[in-house]
Structures are given as C-alpha cells and as structure tokens.
N, C-alpha and C positions, 0 to 999 in steps of 0.2 A: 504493500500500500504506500511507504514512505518513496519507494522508487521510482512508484508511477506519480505521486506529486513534484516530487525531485524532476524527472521529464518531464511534466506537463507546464513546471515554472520557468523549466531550462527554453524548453519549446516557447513560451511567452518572451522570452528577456529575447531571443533570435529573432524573433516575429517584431519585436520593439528598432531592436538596433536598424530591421529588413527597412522597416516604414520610416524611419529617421532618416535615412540613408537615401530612400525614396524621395522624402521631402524636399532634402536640401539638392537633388539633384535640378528638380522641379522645381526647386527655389521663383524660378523667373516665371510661372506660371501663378505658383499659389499665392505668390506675396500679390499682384496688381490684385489677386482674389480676395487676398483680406483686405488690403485697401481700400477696396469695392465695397466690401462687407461692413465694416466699420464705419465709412462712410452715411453708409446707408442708415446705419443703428442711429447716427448721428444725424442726421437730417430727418430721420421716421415721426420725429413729434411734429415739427414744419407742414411736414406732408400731412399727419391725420389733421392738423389743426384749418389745413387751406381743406381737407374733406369734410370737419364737420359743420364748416361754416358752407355746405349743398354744391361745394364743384365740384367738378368732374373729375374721376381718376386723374385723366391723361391732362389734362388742365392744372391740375395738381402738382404732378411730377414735374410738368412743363417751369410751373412759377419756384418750386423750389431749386430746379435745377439751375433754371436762370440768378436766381439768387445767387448761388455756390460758384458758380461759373465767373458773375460779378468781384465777386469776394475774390477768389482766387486770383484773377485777373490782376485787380488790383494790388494784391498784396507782392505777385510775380515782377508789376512796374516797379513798385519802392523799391526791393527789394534788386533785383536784379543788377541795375546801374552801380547800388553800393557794394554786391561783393564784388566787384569789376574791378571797380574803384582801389576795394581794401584787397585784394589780392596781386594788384599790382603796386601796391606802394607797402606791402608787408617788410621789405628788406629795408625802407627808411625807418618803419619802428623799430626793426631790430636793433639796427646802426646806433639808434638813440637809447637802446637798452644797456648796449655794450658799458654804456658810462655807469650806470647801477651795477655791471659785473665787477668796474674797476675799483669802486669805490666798497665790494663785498671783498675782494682779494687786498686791498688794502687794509679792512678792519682785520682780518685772517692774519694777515701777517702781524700785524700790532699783536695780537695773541700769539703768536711765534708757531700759526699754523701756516706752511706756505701752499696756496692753493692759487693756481693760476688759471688767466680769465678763459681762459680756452676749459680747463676741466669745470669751471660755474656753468659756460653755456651752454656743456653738453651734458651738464647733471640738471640746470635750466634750459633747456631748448623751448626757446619761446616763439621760434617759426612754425615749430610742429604744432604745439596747442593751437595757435592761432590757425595753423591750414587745417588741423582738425577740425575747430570750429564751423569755419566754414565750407567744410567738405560733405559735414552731416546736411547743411542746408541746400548742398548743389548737389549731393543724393537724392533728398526728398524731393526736390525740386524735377529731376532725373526721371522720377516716378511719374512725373504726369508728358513725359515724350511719347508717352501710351495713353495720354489724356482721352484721347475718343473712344479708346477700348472703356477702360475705369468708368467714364461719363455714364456711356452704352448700357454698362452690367450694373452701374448701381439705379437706374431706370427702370431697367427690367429685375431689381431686386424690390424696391419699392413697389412696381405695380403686383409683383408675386407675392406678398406677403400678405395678403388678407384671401389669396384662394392654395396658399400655404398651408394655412391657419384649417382651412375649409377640408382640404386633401388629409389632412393629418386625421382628424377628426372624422373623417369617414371611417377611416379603418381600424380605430384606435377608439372602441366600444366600451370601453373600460376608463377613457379619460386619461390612464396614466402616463403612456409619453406625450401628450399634449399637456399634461403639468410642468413634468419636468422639461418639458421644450419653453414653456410660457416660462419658470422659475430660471432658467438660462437665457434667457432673451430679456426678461424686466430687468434681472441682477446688473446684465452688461448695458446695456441701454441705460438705466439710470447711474452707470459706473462713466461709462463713454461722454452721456451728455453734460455729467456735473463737471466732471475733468477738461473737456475744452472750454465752460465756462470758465472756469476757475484760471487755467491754463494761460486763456483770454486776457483775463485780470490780469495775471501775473504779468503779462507780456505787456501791455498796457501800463503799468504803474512804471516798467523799468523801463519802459522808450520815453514815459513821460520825466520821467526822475534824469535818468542820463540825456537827456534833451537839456534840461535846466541847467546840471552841471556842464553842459557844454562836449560833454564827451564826443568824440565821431563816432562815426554812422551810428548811433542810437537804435535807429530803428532797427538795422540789422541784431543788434544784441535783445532789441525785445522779439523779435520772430521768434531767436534762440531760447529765449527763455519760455517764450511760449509753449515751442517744439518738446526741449528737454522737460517740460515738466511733466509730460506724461513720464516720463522716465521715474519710479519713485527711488528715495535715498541721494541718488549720487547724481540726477539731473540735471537740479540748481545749483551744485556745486560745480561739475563743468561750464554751463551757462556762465557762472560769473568770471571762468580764470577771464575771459577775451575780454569781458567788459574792464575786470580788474587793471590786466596788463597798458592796454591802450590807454587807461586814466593816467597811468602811474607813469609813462612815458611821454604824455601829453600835457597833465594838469600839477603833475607831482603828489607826492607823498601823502598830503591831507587829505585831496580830494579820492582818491583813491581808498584808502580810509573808509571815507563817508560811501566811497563804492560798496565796500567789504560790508559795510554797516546795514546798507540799502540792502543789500541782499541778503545779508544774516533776517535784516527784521521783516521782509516777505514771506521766507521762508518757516519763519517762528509762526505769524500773526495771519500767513495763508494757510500754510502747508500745515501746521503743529495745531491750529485754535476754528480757524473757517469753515478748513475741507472737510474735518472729521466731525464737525456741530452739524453739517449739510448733508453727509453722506452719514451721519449714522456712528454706529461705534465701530463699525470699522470692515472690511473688505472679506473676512472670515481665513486671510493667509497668515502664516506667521511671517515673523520678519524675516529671517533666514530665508523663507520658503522665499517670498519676493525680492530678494537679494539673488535668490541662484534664478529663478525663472527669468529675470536680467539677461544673467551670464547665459543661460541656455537657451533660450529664446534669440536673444544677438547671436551664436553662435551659429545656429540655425536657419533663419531667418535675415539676417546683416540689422541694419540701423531700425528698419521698418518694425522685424521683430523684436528689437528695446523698446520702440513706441507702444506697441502692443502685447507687452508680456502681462501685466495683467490682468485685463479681459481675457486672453488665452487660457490664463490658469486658473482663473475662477474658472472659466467654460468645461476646463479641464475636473475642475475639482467638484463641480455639482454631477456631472457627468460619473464621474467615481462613489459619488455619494448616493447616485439611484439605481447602484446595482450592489445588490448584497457581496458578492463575491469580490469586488474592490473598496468595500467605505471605507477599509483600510486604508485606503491609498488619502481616498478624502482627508480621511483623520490625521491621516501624516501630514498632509497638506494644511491641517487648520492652524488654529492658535491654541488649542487643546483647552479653551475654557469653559468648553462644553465637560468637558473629562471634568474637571475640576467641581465643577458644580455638581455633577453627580456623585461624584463621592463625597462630599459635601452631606448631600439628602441622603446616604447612604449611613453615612455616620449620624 
C-alpha cells in the first residue's frame, strides 16, 4: 500500500515538473492569455455597470474598451518620449555619480579601509538598476506589440462570461463547481480591482510628490511605482532605488532624503494601514508563501508573472482547497490561523 502511494506521489511531482516545463515553453502564448484575463477581471465591473444601466452587450464592450484603449494611449504618449529621453542620457547621471563614489572611497580611506572607486561602482552599479528600471516598463510596454491580439481576446472574454456562467450551470446540477468557480473569480476580481486602485494612488501621489520636488521624468517613476506595486514586499522598494538615485544626483542629499521619506511613508500609510482596512484582513497567503510565488511565478512567467503572482496563487490555493485530496496543499498555502483557532475551541 505504502508503494503504490510512494508511485502515485512520485507519478504526481513528474506530471508537475511535465506541465511547468510545458508552461514556460509556451511562455509566449499563455502570458498575452493572462494578460487578456486579468485585464478582463479588471475592466468586468465597467462593463456590468455600462449593462445595468439597459445597453447592449456589444455597446458595452464597445464603451469600455474605448475607454482602456484611451487610457493606454495616453499613458504610452507620456511615457514613451521620457524613457527615450532617460535612457539616452543615463551615462551623464552616472558620470555625476562617480563624485558620491569618490567622496565614499575617500571617507574609507580616513578609516584606513582602502577601497577604490572602481570596486564602489561595481558593488554600486547604478546603470544596471536604472536600465533595470526601465527595462520592466519597455517589457510591459512590449506586451501590447500584440495589442490587437490582447484587445480581440479580452472582448470576447467579456462578452463570454455571462453564457460562461450559463454553460457551467447547465451541467453542474449540484451547484458545486459553479461555487467554487464564482468563490475564485469574486476572491481575484475584488483582489485585481482594489490593487490597481490602490496601485493608481500610489502612482499618482509619487509623480505628484517628485513633480514638486522637481525630480526628472517624475512621471516615469510614478508608472513604476504604479507597475511595481502589484509586486507585494519588495515592489516599492525597487520603484524607489531610480527615483532615489536621480534625486541624489540631481537635487542632492536632503532632497533625496525627503525621497526615501516619500516612499517609506506610502508604503506605511498605503500599503501597511489603507490596503488591508479595504481588502479585508488579508489575502489568506502566508508571507513566505507570497515571497516565493514572486520568485516562482517571475521564474516562470518573466516580469508579467511578478505582476501576477498573486491572483495566481490565490486561484491556485482555492483550487486546492475544493478538493479533499489536496487542502493540504491549500493549508500549506494559508497563514495557518484557521489551525490556530481551532485548536483554540478544541482546548
């Protein structure tokens, strides 16, 4: 008996690595797919709301898509001209960094440590972060050079989702994967739509804040900030090194400061006080868990699946939870305060 479960879990972990393997090979299919998908989760309240006020499906789809289309548009102009901009004149910021490397190799040596500016700038390499920065945004941006495809499928995901709903329901007599289809689709839909508000905000306060300060291209670092916040843990912390570096290069020391400060207190008074008053007490992951679905999800998937990890792993985790033979996995997945509670009423 112990042998054939020993096979049948060995058979399971081959069958896991088979479809991983499969995904990322398919990487360039499935990612415009969740794209598409997410998209959709996200724009779905727009659409019921232009349906319940009596128009038409396709009228419907029509106004929000023009919407998103506008949006995008617009945000492609700003944007565009400035990483142009900041990617060809990245080597004068560096140039101007170099004087913060000599003035770090000088305090070093006062302490009778000799470190020279060539080993700061490659233990600091401030071209990398900065083209990293703006590599994730000419990625995402990358994603829509299939704009008609993405446009196309989240059209027909919108029009599909109410004879979806219909199709499920035919054949499912019993209700219960149309529970847990509706309990996976509310969970990520109200996860999706609070987070680009929120995201929104976040992006907004720091093109408005680094605007005032004077910082360059501002608005570029609020996209970013925007972008990264779906990222949880370590999103807003990359978002600010670029805004950081450029102040400190540009404005000097205090203002830069006042950068660090700007972004500590978003991150406190959004992220730590807003998001989790808005969404609830919390996503049902433990924090480990959302730290590696990060890592593994970006490994997978590239930038798109960072954006998306997630939604993924709740999708992943209710999924596990509505079938007896894995709620283990769910349970791995949670934050175990359900365990807690019950032994609690147990004692």
């Amino acid at each position: 008996m112990k042998k054939q479960k020993i096979g049948y879990y060995l058979i399971v972990m081959a069958s896991v690595v088979v479809i991983l393997a499969g995904i990322k090979s398919a990487s360039v299919i499935i990612i415009p797919f969740l794209f598409s998908l997410f998209i959709a989760i996200i724009l779905s309240p727009l659409y019921k709301y232009f349906k319940s006020k009596g128009i038409l499906d396709i009228v419907s789809v029509i106004l929000v898509i023009t919407i998103f289309i506008l949006f995008l548009a617009l945000i492609t102009k700003l944007i565009g001209n400035s990483v142009q901009s900041f990617s060809a004149n990245i080597d004068s910021y560096v140039q101007k960094f170099s004087e913060y490397y000599q003035l770090i190799s000088e305090y070093t040596a006062s302490l009778g440590i000799a470190i020279s500016t060539d080993d700061i700038s490659n233990l600091i390499n401030m071209k990398q972060a900065m083209k990293f920065a703006t590599s994730i945004i000419q990625n995402m941006g990358s994603m829509f050079t299939n704009g008609f495809v993405i446009i196309l499928t989240v059209v027909f995901m919108l029009l599909e989702s109410q004879y979806f709903v219909k199709k499920i329901e035919f054949f499912d007599r019993h209700q219960a994967t149309m529970t847990h289809i509706e309990a996976i689709f509310s969970k990520i839909q109200n996860y999706m739509v609070i987070k680009a508000l929120i995201s929104l905000l976040t992006g907004v306060i720091v093109w408005l804040s680094l605007s005032f300060l004077g910082t360059d291209y501002a608005f570029l670092w609020g996209v970013l900030a925007f972008m990264l916040n779906f990222i949880p843990n370590i999103g807003s912390i990359i978002a600010a090194i670029p805004a950081v570096l450029i102040t400190l290069v540009q404005l000097g020391g205090m203002s830069a400061l006042l950068v660090i400060i700007l972004y500590t207190g978003i991150n406190v008074i959004i992220g730590s006080i807003i998001e989790p008053k808005i969404m609830g007490k919390g996503l049902g992951l433990s924090t480990l868990i959302i730290f590696l679905s990060l890592l593994f999800w970006g490994w997978l998937l590239g930038i798109v699946g960072m954006l998306l990890s997630i939604p993924l792993t709740i999708m992943a985790k209710i999924i596990f939870d509505a079938n007896q033979n894995t709620q283990w996995i769910g349970v791995l997945l949670g934050t175990g305060e359900n365990i807690n509670l019950e032994e609690n009423i147990n004692k």
